[in-house]
N, C-alpha and C positions, 0 to 999 in steps of 0.2 A: 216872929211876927204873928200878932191874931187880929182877926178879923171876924166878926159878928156876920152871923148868916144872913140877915136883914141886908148887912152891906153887899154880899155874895150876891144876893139876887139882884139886888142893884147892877151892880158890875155886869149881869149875865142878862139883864132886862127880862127875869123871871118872878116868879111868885112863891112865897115862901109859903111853906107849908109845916105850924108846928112851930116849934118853940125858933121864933125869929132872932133872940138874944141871944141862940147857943152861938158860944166862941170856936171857932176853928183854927188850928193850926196849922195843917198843912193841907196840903192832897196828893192822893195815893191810890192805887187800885184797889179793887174789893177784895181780893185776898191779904194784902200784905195794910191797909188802912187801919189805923188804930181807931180810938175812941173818940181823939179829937181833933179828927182830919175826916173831913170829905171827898168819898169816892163819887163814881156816875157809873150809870146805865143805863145801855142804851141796846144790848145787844142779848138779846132770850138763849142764846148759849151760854149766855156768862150768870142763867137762876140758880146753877147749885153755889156760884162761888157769891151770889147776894144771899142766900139762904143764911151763910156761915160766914160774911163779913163781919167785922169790928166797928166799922167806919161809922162816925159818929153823926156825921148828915151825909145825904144824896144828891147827887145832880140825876134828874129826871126827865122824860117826855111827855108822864103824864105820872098821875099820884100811884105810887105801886102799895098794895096792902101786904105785901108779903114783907115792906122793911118801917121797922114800929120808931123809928128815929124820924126826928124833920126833915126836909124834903124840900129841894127848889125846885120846882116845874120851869120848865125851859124847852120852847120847841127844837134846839140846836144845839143837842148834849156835848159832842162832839166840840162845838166852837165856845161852847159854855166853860168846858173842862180846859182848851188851851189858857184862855182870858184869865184862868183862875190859876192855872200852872206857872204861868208867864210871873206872876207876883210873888209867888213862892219860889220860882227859882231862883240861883247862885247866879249873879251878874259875872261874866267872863274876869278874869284877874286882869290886870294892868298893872303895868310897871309904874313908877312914878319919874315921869319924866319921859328924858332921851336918857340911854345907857351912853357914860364911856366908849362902852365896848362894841357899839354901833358904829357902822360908817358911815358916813353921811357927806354925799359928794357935792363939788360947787355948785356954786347958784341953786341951791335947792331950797321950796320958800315949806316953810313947816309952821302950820298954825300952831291956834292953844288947844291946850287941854293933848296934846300927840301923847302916846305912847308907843314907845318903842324902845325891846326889849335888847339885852346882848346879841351880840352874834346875827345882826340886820345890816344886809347893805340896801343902802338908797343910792342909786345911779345920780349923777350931776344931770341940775336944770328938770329934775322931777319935783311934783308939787304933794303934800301931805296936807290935807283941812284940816281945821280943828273934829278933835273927839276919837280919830281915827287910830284903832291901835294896829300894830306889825308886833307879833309873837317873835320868838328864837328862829334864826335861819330863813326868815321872808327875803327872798332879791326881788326890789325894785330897781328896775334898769334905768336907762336915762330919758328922760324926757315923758315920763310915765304922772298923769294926774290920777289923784285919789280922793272922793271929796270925801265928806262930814262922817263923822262917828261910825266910819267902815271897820270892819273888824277881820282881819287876813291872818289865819290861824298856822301853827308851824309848819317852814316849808313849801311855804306859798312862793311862785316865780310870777311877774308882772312883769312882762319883756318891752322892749324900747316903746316907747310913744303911746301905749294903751291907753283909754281910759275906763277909770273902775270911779260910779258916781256914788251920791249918798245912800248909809244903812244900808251896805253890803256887808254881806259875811262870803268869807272865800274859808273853806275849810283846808283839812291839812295834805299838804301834798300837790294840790293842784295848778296846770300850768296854764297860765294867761298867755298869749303872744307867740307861742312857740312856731314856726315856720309851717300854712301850710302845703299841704302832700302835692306838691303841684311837679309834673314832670314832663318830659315830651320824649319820644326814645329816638334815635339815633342809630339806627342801625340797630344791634343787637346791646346798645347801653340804652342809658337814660340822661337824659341832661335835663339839670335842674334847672326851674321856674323861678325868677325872686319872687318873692312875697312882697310886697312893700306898702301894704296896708296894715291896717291895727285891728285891735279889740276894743271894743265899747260897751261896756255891761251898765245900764242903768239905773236908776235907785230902787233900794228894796228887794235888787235881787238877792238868792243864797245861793251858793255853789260848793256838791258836795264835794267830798274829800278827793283826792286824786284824779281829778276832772281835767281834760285837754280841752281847753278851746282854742284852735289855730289864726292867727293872725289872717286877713285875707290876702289875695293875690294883689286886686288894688282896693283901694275904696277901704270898709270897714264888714268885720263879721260881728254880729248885733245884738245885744241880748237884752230883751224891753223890759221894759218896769215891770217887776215884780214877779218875775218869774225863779220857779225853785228846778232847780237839777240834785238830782242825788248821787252817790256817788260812784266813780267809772265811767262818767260819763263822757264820750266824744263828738265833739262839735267842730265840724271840719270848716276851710276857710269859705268866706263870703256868705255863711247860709245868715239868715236873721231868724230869730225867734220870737214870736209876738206876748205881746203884754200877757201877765200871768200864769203862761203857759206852764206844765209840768214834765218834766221830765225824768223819770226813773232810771234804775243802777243797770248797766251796762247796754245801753241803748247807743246806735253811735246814730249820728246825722250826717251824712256826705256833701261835699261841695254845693253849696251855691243852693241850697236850699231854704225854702221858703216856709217859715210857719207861720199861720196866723196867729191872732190871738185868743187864749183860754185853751190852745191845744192840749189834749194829754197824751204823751207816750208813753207807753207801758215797758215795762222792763225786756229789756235782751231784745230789743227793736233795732230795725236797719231799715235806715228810708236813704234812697240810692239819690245819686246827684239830681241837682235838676228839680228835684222836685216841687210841688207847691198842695201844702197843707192848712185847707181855708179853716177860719173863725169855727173853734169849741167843738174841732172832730177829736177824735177815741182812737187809739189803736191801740189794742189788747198784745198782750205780752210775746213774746217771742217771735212777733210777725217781723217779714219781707215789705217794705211798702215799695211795689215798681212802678207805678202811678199815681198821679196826684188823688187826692182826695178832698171830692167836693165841700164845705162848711158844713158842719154838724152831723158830717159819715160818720160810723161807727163800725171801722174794719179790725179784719184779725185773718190770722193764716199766712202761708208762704206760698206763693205771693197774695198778699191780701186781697180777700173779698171782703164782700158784707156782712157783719159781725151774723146775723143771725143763718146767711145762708152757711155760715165756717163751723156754728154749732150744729146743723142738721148733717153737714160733711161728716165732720167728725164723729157722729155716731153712724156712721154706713160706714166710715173706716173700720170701728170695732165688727161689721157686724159682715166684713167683707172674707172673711173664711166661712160662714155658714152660705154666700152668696154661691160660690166656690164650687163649694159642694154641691147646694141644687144645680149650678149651672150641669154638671158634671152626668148629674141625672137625669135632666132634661135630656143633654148631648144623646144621651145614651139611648133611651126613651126614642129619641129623633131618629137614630140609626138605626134601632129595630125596626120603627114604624116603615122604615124607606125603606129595609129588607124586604117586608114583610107585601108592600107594594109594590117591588121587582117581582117580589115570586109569583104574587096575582097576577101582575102585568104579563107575564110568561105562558100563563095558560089557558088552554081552550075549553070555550062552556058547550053544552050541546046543541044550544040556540045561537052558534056563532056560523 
C-alpha cells in the first residue's frame, strides 16, 4: 500500500510540511523506519534515536529543525500515529466460511459473512451476527448472543446466556461467564451461592488476553461501550464498568463494584467489594482502593490516598532512617538535659 503524505495529513487533520507528494509505505519507529515509511515524535527522550533515524517523513507537534525530511504537524501525535497504523496494518486472518470441523449446536441462528474456524463449539440456541469471527478452540455455550464483526481470538470461553455486542475483540484465553466467587460458610465449610446472572460486554469494547469476568450472582456484570482491559485482568460478579473506561494487566475488581465512566486503573490495582468509582478518577498503579472515590480523584497508595499527598508520603518513606537517627539524638540530647536538671534541682545556692 502507498499512500501520499498530502493524504496522511488528511487522515490526521494535520498540515504537511515539505514535499506533500512524498509517497509512504509504511510506519514504523525511528530506529527501525526505513526511507519510505513514516515515523513520529513526540517524546525528547527519543532526540538521539530522531538524530539517526532513516524514516522518510514525520509525524510532529510542531516543525522540528533537527529532521531535514517532510513533516506533518499534528497537535495529537500519539492519535495521529494509531489512525495511520491502523491502515498499514495486517487485518486478522479469517477462515472462509464455517469449518467441517466446527460444532455447531441446534437452533443456532449464524449470520453472513461468520467465520469460524476448526476445533469451535457453538452451544445450541446461541446466536452469531454477521462479520463475526471465533478463532481455533473458542466455546460458545448455549444460549450466548454475539453481534456484528466481533472478533474472539483462540481459546476464548463465552458461558451460557452471555451477551458479547458489536466490534468486540476478546483476546486469547479469556473467560466470559465463568461462575462468580460467591459463598456463605457453614460452619467451618463453605456452601456455594448460584450465580444465575450473565455477562454483557457492549460494543467496541477489547478484552485482553486471559481476562476473567464472572457471571453475576443475579442481574448482569457490565462492561460499557468502549471500554479496554488489558491482560490478567479480573472482574468479579455484578460490578459494572463505565463507558471507556481503562483498565490495565493484573488489576482485579471485587464484587458489586461500581465504575464510572472514562475511569482509569492502573496496573496490579485492587478495589475491594462495594465499592463505587465516580466519572474519569485515576488510580496509579499498584494501589489498594478501600473507599470509594469521588469523580475525577486522583488516588494511589495501599490504601489509597490522594495521588499527590502518596507522592510526598513516599519521599519521607525513603528519607525515614535518616528521621531515625535524629530522632535518636534528640532522645539523647533530652536525657541529658533532664539529667542535668535533676542534679540542679538537687542542690543548694547560698541565697537559698
Amino acid at each position: 500500500m502507498e499512500i501520499p503524505l498530502i493524504k496522511v495529513a488528511e487522515i490526521v487533520t494535520g498540515e504537511c510540511i515539505g514535499d506533500e507528494n512524498f509517497v509512504i509505505t509504511g510506519i514504523n519507529s525511528l530506529d527501525q523506519a526505513g526511507p519510505s515509511e513514516i515515523s513520529f515524535f513526540s517524546d525528547r527522550r527519543y532526540g538521539e534515536s530522531l538524530k539517526n533515524t532513516k524514516a522518510g517523513a514525520l509525524l510532529v507537534s510542531e516543525i522540528n529543525d533537527e529532521f531535514r525530511g517532510p513533516q506533518v504537524v499534528t497537535p495529537h501525535v500519539e492519535l495521529a500515529y494509531s489512525k495511520i497504523a491502523v491502515i498499514f496494518a495486517m487485518p486478522p486472518t479469517r477462515y472462509p466460511g464455517i469449518s467441517a470441523d466446527a460444532f455447531i449446536g441446534e437452533n443456532c441462528r449464524l449470520g453472513e459473512d461468520v467465520s469460524i474456524f476448526p476445533m469451535v463449539y457453538v452451544g445450541e440456541d446461541s446466536e452469531i451476527d454477521d462479520g463475526t469471527t471465533l478463532f481455533p478452540g473458542v466455546v460458545i455455550d448455549e444460549g450466548v448472543k454475539i453481534g456484528k464483526r466481533s472478533i474472539l481470538y483462540p481459546n476464548v470461553t463465552v458461558l451460557r446466556d452471555c451477551v458479547i455486542g458489536n466490534d468486540v475483540i476478546v483476546h486469547a484465553g479469556a473467560t466470559i461467564g465463568s461462575d462468580g466467587f460467591g459463598f456463605v460458610r457453614n460452619g467451618s465449610s463453605s456452601v456455594k451461592v448460584p450465580q444465575t446472572g450473565i455477562v454483557q460486554i457492549d460494543d467496541h469494547v477489547e478484552i485482553g488476553a486471559n481476562n476473567c469476568i464472572d457471571r453475576a450472582a443475579f442481574g448482569k456484570t457490565w462492561i460499557k461501550e468502549g471500554v479496554k482491559t488489558d491482560n490478567l485482568v479480573q472482574i468479579a460478579h455484578n460490578v459494572v464498568i463505565g463507558e471507556h473506561s481503562i483498565i490495565v494487566a493484573l488489576a482485579g475488581i471485587s464484587g458489586s463494584s461500581q465504575l464510572g465512566r472514562g475511569v482509569v486503573i492502573g496496573g496490579q490495582v485492587g478495589v475491594i467489594d462495594h465499592m463505587e468509582i465516580g466519572d474519569g478518577a485515576m488510580v496509579g498503579s499498584q494501589s489498594g482502593v478501600a473507599k470509594s472515590i469521588p469523580a475525577g480523584g486522583v488516588v494511589s497508595g495501599t490504601p489509597a490516598i490522594d495521588h499527590r499527598l502518596w507522592l510526598r508520603s513516599t519521599v519521607m518513606i525513603a528519607r525515614l532512617p535518616q528521621f531515625s537517627d535524629r530522632l535518636r539524638r534528640l532522645e539523647k540530647q533530652v536525657r541529658e538535659l533532664e539529667s542535668r536538671m535533676t542534679d540542679d534541682g538537687g542542690r543548694t545556692t547560698d541565697d537559698g
